[in-house]
N, C-alpha and C positions, 0 to 999 in steps of 0.2 A: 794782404800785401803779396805782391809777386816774387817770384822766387829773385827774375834779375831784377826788380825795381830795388830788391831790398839787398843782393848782393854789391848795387851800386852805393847804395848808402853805407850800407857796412864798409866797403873801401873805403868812402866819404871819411867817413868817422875816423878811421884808423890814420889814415890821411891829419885828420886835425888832433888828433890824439902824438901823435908824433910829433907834427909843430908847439905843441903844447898849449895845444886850444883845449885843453879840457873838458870846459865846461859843454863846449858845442861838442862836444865827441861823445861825451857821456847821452847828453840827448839823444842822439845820432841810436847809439847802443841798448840806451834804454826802447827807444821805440820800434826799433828790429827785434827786440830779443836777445843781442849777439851774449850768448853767456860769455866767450871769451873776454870779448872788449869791458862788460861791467867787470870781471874779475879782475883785469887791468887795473881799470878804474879805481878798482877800492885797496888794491896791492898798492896805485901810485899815494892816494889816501895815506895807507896806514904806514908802508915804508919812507917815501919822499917827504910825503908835507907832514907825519908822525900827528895825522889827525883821524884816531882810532875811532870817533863814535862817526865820523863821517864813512870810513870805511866799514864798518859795522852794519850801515844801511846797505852799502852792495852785495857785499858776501852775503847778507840774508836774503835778498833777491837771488842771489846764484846759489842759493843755500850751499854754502860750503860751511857746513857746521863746525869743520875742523878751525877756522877761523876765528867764527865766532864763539867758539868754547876758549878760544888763547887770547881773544880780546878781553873777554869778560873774565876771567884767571888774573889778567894781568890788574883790572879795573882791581878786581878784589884785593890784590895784592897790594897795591898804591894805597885801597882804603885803610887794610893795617896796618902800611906804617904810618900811613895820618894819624890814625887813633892810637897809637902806641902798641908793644906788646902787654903792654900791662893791663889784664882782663878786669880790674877792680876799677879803673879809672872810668869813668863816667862823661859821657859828653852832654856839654846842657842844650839843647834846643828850646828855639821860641815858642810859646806861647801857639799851639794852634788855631787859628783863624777861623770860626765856623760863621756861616751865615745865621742870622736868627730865625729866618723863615726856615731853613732843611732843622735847624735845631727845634723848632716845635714840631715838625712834622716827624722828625724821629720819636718824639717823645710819645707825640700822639700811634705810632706803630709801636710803641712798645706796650704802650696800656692796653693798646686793642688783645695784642698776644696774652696780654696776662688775664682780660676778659675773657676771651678764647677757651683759655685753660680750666676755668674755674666751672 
Protein backbone atom coordinates (compact mmCIF):
# COMPACT_ATOMS: atom_id res chain seq x y z
CA UNK A 1 0.00 0.00 0.00
CA UNK A 2 1.16 3.57 -0.67
CA UNK A 3 2.23 5.72 1.72
CA UNK A 4 -0.64 8.52 0.56
CA UNK A 5 -3.22 5.85 -0.35
CA UNK A 6 -2.90 4.61 3.20
CA UNK A 7 -2.44 8.06 4.79
CA UNK A 8 -6.04 8.72 3.24
CA UNK A 9 -7.62 5.81 4.82
CA UNK A 10 -6.02 6.31 8.02
CA UNK A 11 -7.73 9.92 8.17
CA UNK A 12 -10.72 7.86 6.76
CA UNK A 13 -10.74 5.74 9.75
CA UNK A 14 -10.08 8.26 12.26
CA UNK A 15 -12.88 10.17 10.65
CA UNK A 16 -15.37 7.12 11.42
CA UNK A 17 -13.70 6.40 14.50
CA UNK A 18 -14.92 9.85 15.85
CA UNK A 19 -18.43 9.56 14.56
CA UNK A 20 -18.66 6.47 16.29
CA UNK A 21 -18.62 4.13 13.54
CA UNK A 22 -16.35 1.80 15.19
CA UNK A 23 -16.72 -1.02 13.64
CA UNK A 24 -15.68 0.54 10.05
CA UNK A 25 -12.88 2.27 11.68
CA UNK A 26 -11.33 -0.56 13.36
CA UNK A 27 -11.26 -2.20 9.67
CA UNK A 28 -9.97 0.91 8.32
CA UNK A 29 -6.94 0.47 11.22
CA UNK A 30 -6.57 -2.94 11.06
CA UNK A 31 -5.79 -3.09 7.38
CA UNK A 32 -3.21 0.06 7.29
CA UNK A 33 -1.59 -1.17 10.34
CA UNK A 34 -2.32 2.20 12.13
CA UNK A 35 -1.02 1.00 15.67
CA UNK A 36 -2.34 4.17 17.16
CA UNK A 37 -6.07 3.71 15.84
CA UNK A 38 -6.07 -0.23 16.91
CA UNK A 39 -4.87 1.00 20.54
CA UNK A 40 -7.78 3.46 20.37
CA UNK A 41 -9.79 0.74 19.51
CA UNK A 42 -9.19 -1.54 22.22
CA UNK A 43 -8.86 1.48 24.95
CA UNK A 44 -12.64 2.46 23.51
CA UNK A 45 -13.24 -1.74 24.11
CA UNK A 46 -11.96 -1.98 27.51
CA UNK A 47 -12.74 1.58 28.94
CA UNK A 48 -16.14 2.70 27.12
CA UNK A 49 -18.02 -0.51 26.32
CA UNK A 50 -16.00 -2.46 29.67
CA UNK A 51 -15.59 -5.19 27.12
CA UNK A 52 -12.14 -6.58 28.28
CA UNK A 53 -11.63 -9.85 26.17
CA UNK A 54 -12.77 -7.89 23.05
CA UNK A 55 -10.02 -5.32 23.92
CA UNK A 56 -7.67 -8.00 24.65
CA UNK A 57 -7.63 -8.98 20.81
CA UNK A 58 -6.22 -5.38 20.02
CA UNK A 59 -3.67 -4.53 22.51
CA UNK A 60 -2.17 -8.06 21.44
CA UNK A 61 -1.99 -6.85 17.87
CA UNK A 62 -0.23 -3.67 19.15
CA UNK A 63 1.24 -5.85 21.73
CA UNK A 64 1.04 -3.62 24.46
CA UNK A 65 1.78 -6.23 27.07
CA UNK A 66 1.28 -3.75 29.75
CA UNK A 67 -2.45 -4.22 28.94
CA UNK A 68 -2.58 -7.44 28.56
CA UNK A 69 -0.94 -8.40 31.75
CA UNK A 70 -3.80 -5.87 33.66
CA UNK A 71 -6.56 -7.54 31.71
CA UNK A 72 -5.55 -10.93 32.42
CA UNK A 73 -4.77 -9.86 36.51
CA UNK A 74 -8.00 -8.58 36.51
CA UNK A 75 -9.77 -11.91 34.83
CA UNK A 76 -7.76 -13.79 37.68
CA UNK A 77 -9.00 -11.67 40.21
CA UNK A 78 -12.83 -11.88 39.22
CA UNK A 79 -12.11 -15.71 39.03
CA UNK A 80 -11.21 -15.72 43.00
CA UNK A 81 -13.73 -14.16 44.06
CA UNK A 82 -16.08 -16.45 42.15
CA UNK A 83 -14.45 -19.39 43.67
CA UNK A 84 -14.28 -17.97 47.04
CA UNK A 85 -11.26 -17.46 49.20
CA UNK A 86 -11.72 -20.47 50.72
CA UNK A 87 -8.80 -22.93 49.27
CA UNK A 88 -10.62 -26.23 50.55
CA UNK A 89 -13.90 -25.51 48.66
CA UNK A 90 -13.99 -27.54 45.59
CA UNK A 91 -15.81 -26.57 42.41
CA UNK A 92 -17.72 -29.56 40.69
CA UNK A 93 -17.55 -29.55 36.88
CA UNK A 94 -19.33 -31.82 34.31
CA UNK A 95 -18.48 -34.84 33.21
CA UNK A 96 -15.95 -34.39 30.33
CA UNK A 97 -17.10 -35.10 26.93
CA UNK A 98 -14.52 -37.43 24.93
CA UNK A 99 -15.23 -38.65 21.53
CA UNK A 100 -15.11 -42.50 21.36
CA UNK A 101 -13.02 -42.63 18.25
CA UNK A 102 -9.92 -40.03 19.90
CA UNK A 103 -10.62 -42.26 23.04
CA UNK A 104 -9.56 -45.60 21.41
CA UNK A 105 -7.01 -44.13 19.55
CA UNK A 106 -5.42 -42.69 22.63
CA UNK A 107 -5.61 -46.04 24.16
CA UNK A 108 -4.12 -47.55 21.29
CA UNK A 109 -0.91 -44.80 21.61
CA UNK A 110 -0.44 -45.68 24.87
CA UNK A 111 -0.13 -49.46 24.47
CA UNK A 112 2.13 -48.89 21.54
CA UNK A 113 4.52 -46.72 24.35
CA UNK A 114 4.31 -49.42 26.63
CA UNK A 115 5.37 -51.94 23.80
CA UNK A 116 8.14 -49.59 22.86
CA UNK A 117 9.39 -49.87 26.24
CA UNK A 118 9.68 -53.37 26.91
Amino acid sequence: MEKKERATLIRKGNELFNNGEIEKATAIFVKTKYLDGITRVADHYFFDKKEPLTALKYYKAVNRQDKVNEIYERMLFALGKLLGKDNNRRVELPPLKVSPKLKIYAEEILRDEKREKK
